[in-house]
Each structure stands twice: as C-alpha cells, then as structure tokens.
N, C-alpha and C positions, 0 to 999 in steps of 0.2 A: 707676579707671585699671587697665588690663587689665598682665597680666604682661610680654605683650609692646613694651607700649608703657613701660612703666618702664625694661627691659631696656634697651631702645633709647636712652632720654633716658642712661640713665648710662653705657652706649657712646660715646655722642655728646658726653656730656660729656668722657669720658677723652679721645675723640681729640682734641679742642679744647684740653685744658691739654698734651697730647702736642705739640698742633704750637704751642700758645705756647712751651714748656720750650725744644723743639728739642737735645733730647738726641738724640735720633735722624733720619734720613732723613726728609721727609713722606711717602714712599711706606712706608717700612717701617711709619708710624705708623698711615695708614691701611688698609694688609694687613694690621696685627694687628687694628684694628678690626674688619674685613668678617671675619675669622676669627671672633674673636669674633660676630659675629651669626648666622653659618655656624652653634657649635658651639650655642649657646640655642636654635635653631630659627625664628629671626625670619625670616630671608629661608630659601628655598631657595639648594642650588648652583647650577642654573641659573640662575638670576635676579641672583644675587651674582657671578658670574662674567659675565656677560653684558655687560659694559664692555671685556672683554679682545677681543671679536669686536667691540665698536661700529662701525660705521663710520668714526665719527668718529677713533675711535685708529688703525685702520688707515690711514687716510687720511694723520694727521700722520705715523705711521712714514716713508709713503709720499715727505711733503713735506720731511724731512728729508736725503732724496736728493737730491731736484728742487734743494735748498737748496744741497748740494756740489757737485751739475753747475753750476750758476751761479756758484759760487767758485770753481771749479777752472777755469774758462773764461775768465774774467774780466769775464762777462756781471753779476756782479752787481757789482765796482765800477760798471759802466757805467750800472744801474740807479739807484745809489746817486747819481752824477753829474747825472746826466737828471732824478731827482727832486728832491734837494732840492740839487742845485746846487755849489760848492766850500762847503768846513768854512771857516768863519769863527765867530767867538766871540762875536758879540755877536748876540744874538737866537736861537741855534742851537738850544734849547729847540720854538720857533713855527715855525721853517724845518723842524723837523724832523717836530712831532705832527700840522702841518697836512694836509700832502700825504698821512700815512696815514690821517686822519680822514677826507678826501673818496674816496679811496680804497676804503674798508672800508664805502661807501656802498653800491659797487658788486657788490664783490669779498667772497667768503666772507674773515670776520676770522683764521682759523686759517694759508690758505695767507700772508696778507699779514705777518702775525707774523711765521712762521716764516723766512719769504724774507729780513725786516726788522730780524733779531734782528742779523746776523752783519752786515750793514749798519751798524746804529746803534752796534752796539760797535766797526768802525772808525774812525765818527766821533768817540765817546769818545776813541781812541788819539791822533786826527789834533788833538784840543783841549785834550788833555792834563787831561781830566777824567776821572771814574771811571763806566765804565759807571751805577752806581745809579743817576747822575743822568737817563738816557735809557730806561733800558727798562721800568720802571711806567709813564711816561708813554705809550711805544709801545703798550701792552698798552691804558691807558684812552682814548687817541686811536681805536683803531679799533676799540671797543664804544661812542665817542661817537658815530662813522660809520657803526656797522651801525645806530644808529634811526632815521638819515636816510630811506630807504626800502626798499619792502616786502622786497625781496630784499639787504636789509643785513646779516640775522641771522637765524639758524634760529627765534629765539622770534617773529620777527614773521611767518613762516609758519607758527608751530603755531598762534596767535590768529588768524590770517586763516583756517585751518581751523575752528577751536572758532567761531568767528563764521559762518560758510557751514552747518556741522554744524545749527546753532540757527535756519536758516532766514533769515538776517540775509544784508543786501549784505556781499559780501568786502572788503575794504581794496583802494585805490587804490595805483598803483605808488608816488608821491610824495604820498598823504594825510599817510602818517606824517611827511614833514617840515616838516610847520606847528607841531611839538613837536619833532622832531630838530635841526632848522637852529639854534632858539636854544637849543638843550640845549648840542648843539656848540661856539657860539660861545663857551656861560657855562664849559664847561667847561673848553677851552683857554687862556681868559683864567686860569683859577686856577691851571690844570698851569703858567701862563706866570709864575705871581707868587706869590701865597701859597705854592700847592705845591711849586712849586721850590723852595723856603727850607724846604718841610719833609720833601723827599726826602733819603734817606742818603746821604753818603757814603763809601763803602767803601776805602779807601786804600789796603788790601790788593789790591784788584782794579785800584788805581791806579798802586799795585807792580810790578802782573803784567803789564800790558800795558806799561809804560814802564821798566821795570825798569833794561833796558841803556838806558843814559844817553851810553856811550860815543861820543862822538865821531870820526866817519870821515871822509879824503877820497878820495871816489871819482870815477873816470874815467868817462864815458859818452859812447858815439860815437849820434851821431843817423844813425839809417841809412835809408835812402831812402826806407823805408815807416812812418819813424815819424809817430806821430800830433802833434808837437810841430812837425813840418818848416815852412816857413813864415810861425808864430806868432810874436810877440811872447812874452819874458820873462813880463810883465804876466798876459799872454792865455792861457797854456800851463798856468797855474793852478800853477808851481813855488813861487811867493810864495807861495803857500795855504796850504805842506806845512809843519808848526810843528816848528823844529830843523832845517829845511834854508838853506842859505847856498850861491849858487851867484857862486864869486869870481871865477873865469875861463873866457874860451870861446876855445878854438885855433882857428884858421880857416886851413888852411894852414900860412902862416908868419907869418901877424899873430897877434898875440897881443890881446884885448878883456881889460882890468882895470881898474878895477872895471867892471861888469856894469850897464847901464843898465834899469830895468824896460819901455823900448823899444825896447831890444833884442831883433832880430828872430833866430829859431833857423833855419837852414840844412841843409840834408843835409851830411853829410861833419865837422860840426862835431865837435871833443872836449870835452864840458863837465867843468866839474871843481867838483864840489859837496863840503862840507862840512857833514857833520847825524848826528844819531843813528842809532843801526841800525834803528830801523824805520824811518825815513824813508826808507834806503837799500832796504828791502826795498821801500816803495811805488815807488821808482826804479826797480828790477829788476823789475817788473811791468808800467811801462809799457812798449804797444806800440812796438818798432821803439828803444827807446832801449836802448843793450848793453852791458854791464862793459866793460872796456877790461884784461887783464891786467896787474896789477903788477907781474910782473918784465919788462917790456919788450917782450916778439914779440909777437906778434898771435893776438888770441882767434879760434880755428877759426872762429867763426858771423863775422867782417869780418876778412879777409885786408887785408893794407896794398891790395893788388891792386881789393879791394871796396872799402875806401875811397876811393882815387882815383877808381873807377866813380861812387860813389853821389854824390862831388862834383862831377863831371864830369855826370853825368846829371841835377843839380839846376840846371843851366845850357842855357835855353831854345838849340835848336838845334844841340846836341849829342850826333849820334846816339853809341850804346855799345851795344857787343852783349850782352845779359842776361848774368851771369855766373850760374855752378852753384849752386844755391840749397843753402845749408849745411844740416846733417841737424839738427834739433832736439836741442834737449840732451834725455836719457832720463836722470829721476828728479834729477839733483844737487839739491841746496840748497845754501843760502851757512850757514859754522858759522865757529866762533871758537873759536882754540887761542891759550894762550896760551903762547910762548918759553920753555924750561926752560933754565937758567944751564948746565948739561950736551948743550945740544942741537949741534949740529955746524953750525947757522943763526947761532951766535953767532962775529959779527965782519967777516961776510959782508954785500955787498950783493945784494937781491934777485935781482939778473939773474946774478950769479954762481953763485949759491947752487944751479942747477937745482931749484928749487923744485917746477916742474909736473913732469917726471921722476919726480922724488922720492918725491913724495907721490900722485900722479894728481891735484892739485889746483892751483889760482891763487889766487893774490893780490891779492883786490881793494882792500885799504886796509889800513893801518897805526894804529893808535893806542898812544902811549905818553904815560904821566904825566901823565893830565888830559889832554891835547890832541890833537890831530888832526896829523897830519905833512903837512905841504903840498908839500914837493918834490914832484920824479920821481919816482915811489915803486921806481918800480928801480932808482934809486940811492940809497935808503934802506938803512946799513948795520945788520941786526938786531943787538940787544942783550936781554940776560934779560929777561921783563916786558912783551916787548914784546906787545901785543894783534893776533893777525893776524885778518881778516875774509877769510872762502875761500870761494870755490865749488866749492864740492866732488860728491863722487859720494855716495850716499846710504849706501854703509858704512862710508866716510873714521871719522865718529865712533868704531864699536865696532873699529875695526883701531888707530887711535892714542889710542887713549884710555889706555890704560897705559902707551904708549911713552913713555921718557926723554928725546924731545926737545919733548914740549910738556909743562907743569904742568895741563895744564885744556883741554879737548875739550869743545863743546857744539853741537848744533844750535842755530839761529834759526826760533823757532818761524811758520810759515806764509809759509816763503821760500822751499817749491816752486816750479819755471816756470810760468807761466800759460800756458796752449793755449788762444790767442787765436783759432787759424784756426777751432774749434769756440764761439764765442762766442753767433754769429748761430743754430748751431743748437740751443745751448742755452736762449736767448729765445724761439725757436720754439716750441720745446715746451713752456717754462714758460707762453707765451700762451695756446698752447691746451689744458694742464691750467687752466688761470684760466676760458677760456671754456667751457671742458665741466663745470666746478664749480659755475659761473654760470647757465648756460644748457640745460644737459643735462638729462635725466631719470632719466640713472643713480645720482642722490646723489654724494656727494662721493668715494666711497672709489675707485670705479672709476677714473673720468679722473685721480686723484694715482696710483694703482698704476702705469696705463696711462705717465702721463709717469714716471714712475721707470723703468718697466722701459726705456725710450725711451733715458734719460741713461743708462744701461748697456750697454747695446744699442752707440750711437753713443759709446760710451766718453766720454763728457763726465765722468764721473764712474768709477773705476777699481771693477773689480768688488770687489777686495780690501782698499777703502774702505770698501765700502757698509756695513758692521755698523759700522766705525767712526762712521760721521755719524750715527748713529739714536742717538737719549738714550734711552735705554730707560729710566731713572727718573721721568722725564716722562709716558713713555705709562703706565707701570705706576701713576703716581700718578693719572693722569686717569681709568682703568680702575676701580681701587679705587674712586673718589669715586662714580663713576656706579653701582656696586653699594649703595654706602653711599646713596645715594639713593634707589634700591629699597626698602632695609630701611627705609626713613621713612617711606616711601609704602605699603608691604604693610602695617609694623604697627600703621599709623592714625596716627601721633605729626604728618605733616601735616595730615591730616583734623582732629587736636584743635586744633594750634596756628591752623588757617584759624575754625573755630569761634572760639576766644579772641577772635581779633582783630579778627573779622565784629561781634561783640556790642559792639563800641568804636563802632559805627559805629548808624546809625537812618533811618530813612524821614523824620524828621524835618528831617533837614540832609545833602542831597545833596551839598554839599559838604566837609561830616565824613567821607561815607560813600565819596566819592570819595577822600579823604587818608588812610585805612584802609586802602584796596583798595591806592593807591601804596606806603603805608610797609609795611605787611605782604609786600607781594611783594616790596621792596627789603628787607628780613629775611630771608624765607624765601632770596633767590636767593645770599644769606653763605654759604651752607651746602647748598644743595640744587641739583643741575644747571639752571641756566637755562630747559634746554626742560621740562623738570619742572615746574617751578615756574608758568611760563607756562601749562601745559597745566592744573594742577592749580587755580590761579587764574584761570584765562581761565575755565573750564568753572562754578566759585564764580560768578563775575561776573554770566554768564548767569545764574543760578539766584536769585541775589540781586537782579537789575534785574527780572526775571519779578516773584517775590515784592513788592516795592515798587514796581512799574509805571512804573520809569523807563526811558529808551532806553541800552541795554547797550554801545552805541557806545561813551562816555566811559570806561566804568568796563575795557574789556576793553584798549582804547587803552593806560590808565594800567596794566592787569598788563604790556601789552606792553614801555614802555619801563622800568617799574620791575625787570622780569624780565633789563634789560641793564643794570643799574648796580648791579653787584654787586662793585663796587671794594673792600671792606674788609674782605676775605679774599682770597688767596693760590689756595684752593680754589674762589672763588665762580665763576670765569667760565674757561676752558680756558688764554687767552690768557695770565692773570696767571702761571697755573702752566708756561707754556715760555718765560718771560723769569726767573722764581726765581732759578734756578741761575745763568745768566749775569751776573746782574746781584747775584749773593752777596746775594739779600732776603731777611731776616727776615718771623714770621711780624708783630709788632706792626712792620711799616714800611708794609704794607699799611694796618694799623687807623692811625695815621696820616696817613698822605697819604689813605687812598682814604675814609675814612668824613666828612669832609667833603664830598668831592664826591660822595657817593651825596646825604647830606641835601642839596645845592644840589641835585640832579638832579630828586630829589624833589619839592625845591619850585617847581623851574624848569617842571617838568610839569605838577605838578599845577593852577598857576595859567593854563597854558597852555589845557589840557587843558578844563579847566572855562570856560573860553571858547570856546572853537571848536568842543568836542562838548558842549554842555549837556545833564545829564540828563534 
C-alpha cells in the first residue's frame, strides 16, 4: 500500500464519521477534507478544485434562478397543479414520486429536482405533513427515471461512450428500459410502503412550515378575470386547501349559507373564508381572487365601481365599458401585528380607527382567543391581543416593530404578490432551458445560464434576489465531493478497491461475476461521483469480459444502472444532496431508507440483466 493511498483511505475515513457525527456543515466537512488532500500532496489544486467550475455546479447555481422565476410568477404552482394534480392525503407519496420518475426518464434529473424541491415541500404544507417525508423520495424517484433511457442520466452516456470507445454497438435510446421500467416499478412500490415507514420525520420542519396555526376570516372578491369564475365550489379545488372553511358567499344582496360543494363561483361574488395563515397566503396567490379590506372602503385593485362592472360583465349581453386597469401592488406582503393594551386601536372599530391612513396598511382579518372573528370585520371593535393579519408595504415591519401600539411585528413568510401576467413567460423559458439541456450540444451549464440570465432580463425573478435563491452550501458541497473524487481516482485507492472486488468474482460463474460488477459499482457509487464510477467501471468491465471472453454488453449494462443507485448516502448521487437541507436529512436517514433500495436495485437488475443480455 503506497503512501498515498493510505493517506486517502484515513481521509476518507474521517470525512465519513464527519458526516455521520454532523457536528458540522457537510460542506465544511468535506472542504476540510479536500484541504486536507491538497496539503499531503495526493490530488493537485487543479484537479481538487476542478468541481468549483464543473459544469454541473454551474449549471444548478444557474437552475436555482430558473427555480425563483417560476415561484415568483406563479408558473410553478401551476406546474405543481398540471402534474401531480390537487394535494389529497391518501396516496400523495405515488401521486407524487410517479410523475417525477417518468419525467426524469426524459429530462436531465438535476433541473427536475431543483424545479421539484419548492414544489413538494408546498405539498408537504398543503397535507400537513413534514417535508422529510417527500423529499428523499423526490431525489430517488427521479434516479429511478434517469435508468429508464439512454438520455435519462449522465452515467448512461458515459457507458454508452466506454462501450462505442471498445468498438462495441452503442446503447439504444429505450434498450435500457428492459432493466429500468421494472427497476422503477420495484422501486416506487417500496418508496410507496416499507420506505415510507422508514422515512423521518422532522416535526421541527413540521413546526416551520405550519407553525402559525392561527385561524383567519377573510374576505375575497372574485374579479372578472379570476380563474375560479364559473366553477363549482367542488371544481375550484377550495375543498383541497387543509384548514380552509369557506362559510359564506355574498352575491349582491343574497346572502348563500352554508356553502354547497355545487355551488357554482361567479364574478362580482365576496367569498368569506375561514383557515390558517397559510392557507390565506395560498388565497392571496390565486389569480383574479382579491383581499377585500377590513375596515370597510374598497381595496384600490376593485373599486365598489369595478365590482358592480365585473358583475354586471359576468351577465351574458351586457355591454360595459372596460374600466382603468388598477397599478399592481409593488412589493407589500401580508404580516401580523399583534394589538398592544397601550395602542390608541384599543376600543375602536375597525372602520373608525383609520387604520389604512395610519399605518399605510389594511386589515385583512382578525383573530382573537383561539378563534376566527366572523362578523363585518369593520365593525369588529379592537381589544389588547388582538391578532391583526395586514397587507402591508414591505418596510411596515422594521418602522413598527418597536412602536407601542403593537406587542409583536412579523412578516408571513412567502406572501409576496405573485406576477401572474409573467407566468407563461416564465414556462417559456423554463421549457426551453429543459429542451436545450436535453437536446442541445452545449452540455448542461450553457442553456441553465442562458435561461437564468432570461428570468432576469424579463424580471420574472428580481435581480436583487438572485444571490438570495442560490444555496450556495449545496453547490460548495457538490464541488468538494467531485474533488474528493479526484483524490481516489489520482491516488489508486479506486483502482485497489476495483481489483478487491473483481477477485470475488471468476470466469467460472458469469453470473457471480455479473453480481460483483453490480454490487461493487453500487458501493463504489456511496462515495464516488456517479459518472466516475461508471466511467471507472464501465472501462473494468471491457477489460474483464475481453479477458474471460464473455460479451461486455451485460456486465457494462449492470455498471450502468448500478452507478444510478447510489441511495445510501447523502453524498452518493447530486440530487440527494439539494433536497438535504430542505428536507432537515441526517447523514444515517439516507443509510436507512436508501440502502435497502440500492440492495433491491441490485438485485432487481441483476436478475434482469442476466436475462436479456447473457454473457
């Protein structure tokens, strides 16, 4: 055993009880590592730093944008919609890993992640579960879908190389899914049942997103162009939203109570809902449906003038002349202050109080004492304690936050406006960063730049954002990893370990020597960059079927998909490591959940495998 390859193994060791301990960051765990390799001599700087330019890392930086301009548009609820349909609780696991599995068939697995992450953890919120329970699964759904076919994952183009290199036919576009389709199927079934039962969950992240519990009633006028106009109760998918209660609907001067789920929504109507604060923020988000102000007068964006309009205009044969299209609201969010026993609001009803004056803000709902206030809310008289719900302007926070008329100032986190009108052009681009990633020849990094710089450009995403949406702890740890993979590759410690595990294996039992080749690459790929591993094994394979005169098809097959199921680590596959943080994973919830379904993967292929390409 040479110096350098000892150096390495007890590197390699540290960073491994480092990221079991999790005393620190996994990035800072593995920067101290690659330092450490840096100052021994094992890797060069170049070659050890050569993850920080990857491609690949620039790329996700990149997708991290593309990620904001679809939130902030509100292209990605719509995404979220369209794919896996309204949040309902029973089966939401299947509803949910499916669609990115067939997906991630097609589609590079990085942008589908990334796009996927802020997706799944609304549906977490909307089910009232805790993210952990979606986003492992997210991660191994669409590394089940990259073995589908050839262009599902970078390791099944580096084998389709190392196999053309060796003189051999290249892989068919859908060969690989005579092995993928029921990898996939075995897979999901487990994410669907065992797994689930052995995924965390986080209650703290269950905390965070559901935290405010408090109960609102708010006002919302349906205005002409909303997208609810028309529909049914049922149909409008309001029953969907978990902690919403819609009790009454104004129509005029008829008053509708209780609320039939056939009940059909109209322009001009005032709906009057009852729910939690985020279910109020998913309200404030849909299009064309508007706060209604608490104290009485009429919200600038529907004038009493526009709502007569937009009811009058929902009644076939009734011309109206366009009225003045209101100016978008610029920056507010909805926050909650709560009533100080000292404030000049105490004793006053809302409409009295000059509240918008006052403060530059409204009053969209009331809550005191456990409950939701159902009146008028303008004739709701304030009292100390009381909980108000505002929409406010985006400094309201740091200007009363120490005033003596509220006890307690806070934003609502992610209850900025949505800029609906930029939706379609944020889909646009996002499509065609998908099909330039796909389809292109520039690699991935160019067309995710390309659409970033797109969504800034067309401001879908606010320039003064942009640093905020990038995880940089994410890129930095994927950058490290791929250095740290270098130094195993320079200083032989994979060359020894491929040796070890080749010798388990014999010309005698093609089918020993095939289950070798699988489990050793689904080892190696725990720890070592995926196209690494593929490329490093793929190239083994050749050299090994030459040597014992078998056909190299099967054995280079099984590095391929072996080199994708590297579920149990955190570190093994790109994906796992940009759902981590969201989803508050430990480094043993991976070793858990995901080393089960490597060994099915394993053996789901290999018996495949050893069927349909015989050595």
């Amino acid at each position: 055993m040479t110096f350098a390859v000892f150096v390495t193994l007890v590197i390699l060791v540290g960073i491994l009880v480092g990221l079991v301990r999790e005393k620190h960051g996994p990035e800072i765990i593995m920067l101290a590592g690659l330092t450490a390799l840096m100052l021994f001599g094992v890797v060069g700087v170049g070659d050890a730093l050569s993850g920080f330019s990857s491609p690949s890392v620039v790329a996700l930086g990149a997708l991290f944008v593309i990620g904001a301009g679809l939130r902030s548009t509100g292209a990605l609820a719509y995404i979220g919609l369209k794919v896996f349909g309204r949040p309902r609780p029973g089966g939401a696991l299947y509803r949910l890993t499916a669609p990115v599995c067939g997906l991630s068939a097609f589609f590079n697995n990085m942008p589908l992640v990334a796009i996927f992450v802020p997706v799944f953890v609304d549906r977490a919120k909307r089910l009232r579960i805790s993210p952990s329970k979606l986003l492992i699964p997210l991660s191994y759904a669409s590394m089940l879908g990259g073995t589908c076919t050839l262009i599902g994952t970078s390791t099944n183009l580096v084998v389709d190389e190392v196999l053309q290199n060796s003189g051999q036919r290249g892989l068919g576009m859908f060969e690989l899914t005579w092995v993928g389709l029921p990898l996939s199927i075995a897979g999901l079934v487990y994410l669907s049942t065992a797994g689930q039962r052995l995924l965390p969950e986080r209650t703290d992240l269950l905390e965070h997103i559901g935290a405010n519990l408090r109960e609102y009633s708010v006002e919302m006028l349906v205005a002409r162009d909303c997208e609810l106009a028309g529909k049914t109760v049922r149909d409008s998918g309001l029953r969907d939203l978990p902690g919403l209660y819609l009790y009454r609907i104004e129509r005029f001067s008829h008053v509708i109570s209780p609320v039939a789920p056939e009940e059909r929504i109209f322009a001009g109507d005032l709906l009057h809902f009852s729910g939690v604060i985020s279910t109020v923020v998913d309200l404030q988000k849909i299009r064309g449906l508007e706060p209604v102000d608490a104290d009485g007068s009429s919200h600038p964006k529907h004038s009493n003038a526009q709502r007569i309009h937009e009811s009058l205009d929902s009644l076939e044969g009734v011309p109206t002349p366009d009225p003045p299209r209101p100016a978008p609201r610029i920056g507010p969010q909805l926050c909650e202050a709560v009533v100080a026993p000292t404030s000049p609001l105490v004793g006053q009803t809302i409409r009295d109080s000059q509240f918008r004056a006052r403060y530059q803000a409204s009053i969209v709902a009331v809550h005191r004492s456990g409950t939701a206030l159902q009146q008028k809310i303008g004739q709701i008289v304030l009292s100390p304690g009381d909980t108000l719900l505002l929409d406010a302007g985006p400094d309201f926070v740091s200007k009363w936050r120490n005033s003596s008329d509220f006890v307690l100032v806070s934003g609502v986190d992610d209850s900025a406006p949505v800029d609906y009108e930029r939706s379609w052009l944020a889909l646009g681009i996002f499509g065609l960063t998908v099909l330039g990633i796909t389809f292109g020849n520039a690699g991935i990094a160019i067309p995710a730049l390309v659409g970033a710089g797109l969504m800034i450009f067309t401001k879908c995403v606010a320039s003064r954002d942009v640093i905020r949406t990038i995880e940089l702890p994410v890129l930095i740890l994927i950058a490290a990893t791929l250095g740290v993979g270098s130094a195993l590759d320079s200083s032989g410690v994979s060359e020894l370990i491929n040796k070890m595990l080749i010798s388990l294996g014999g010309a005698n039992s093609p089918f020993l020597l095939l289950a070798v080749f699988i489990f050793a690459t689904s080892i190696m790929s725990q720890f070592l960059s995926n196209v690494a591993t593929a490329a490093l094994m793929g190239q083994l394979a050749i050299t090994t079927a030459d040597q014992f005169q078998f056909d190299p098809r099967g054995l280079v097959i099984g590095v391929a998909i072996a080199a994708s199921t590297a579920f149990a680590t955190p570190i093994g596959y790109q994906t796992n490591l940009m759902v981590r943080g969201p989803g508050g994973y430990r480094f043993m919830d991976y070793v858990r959940v995901g080393a089960p379904l490597s060994v099915l993967c394993c053996l789901v292929s290999l018996v495949v495998i050893y069927f349909v390409w015989p050595l």
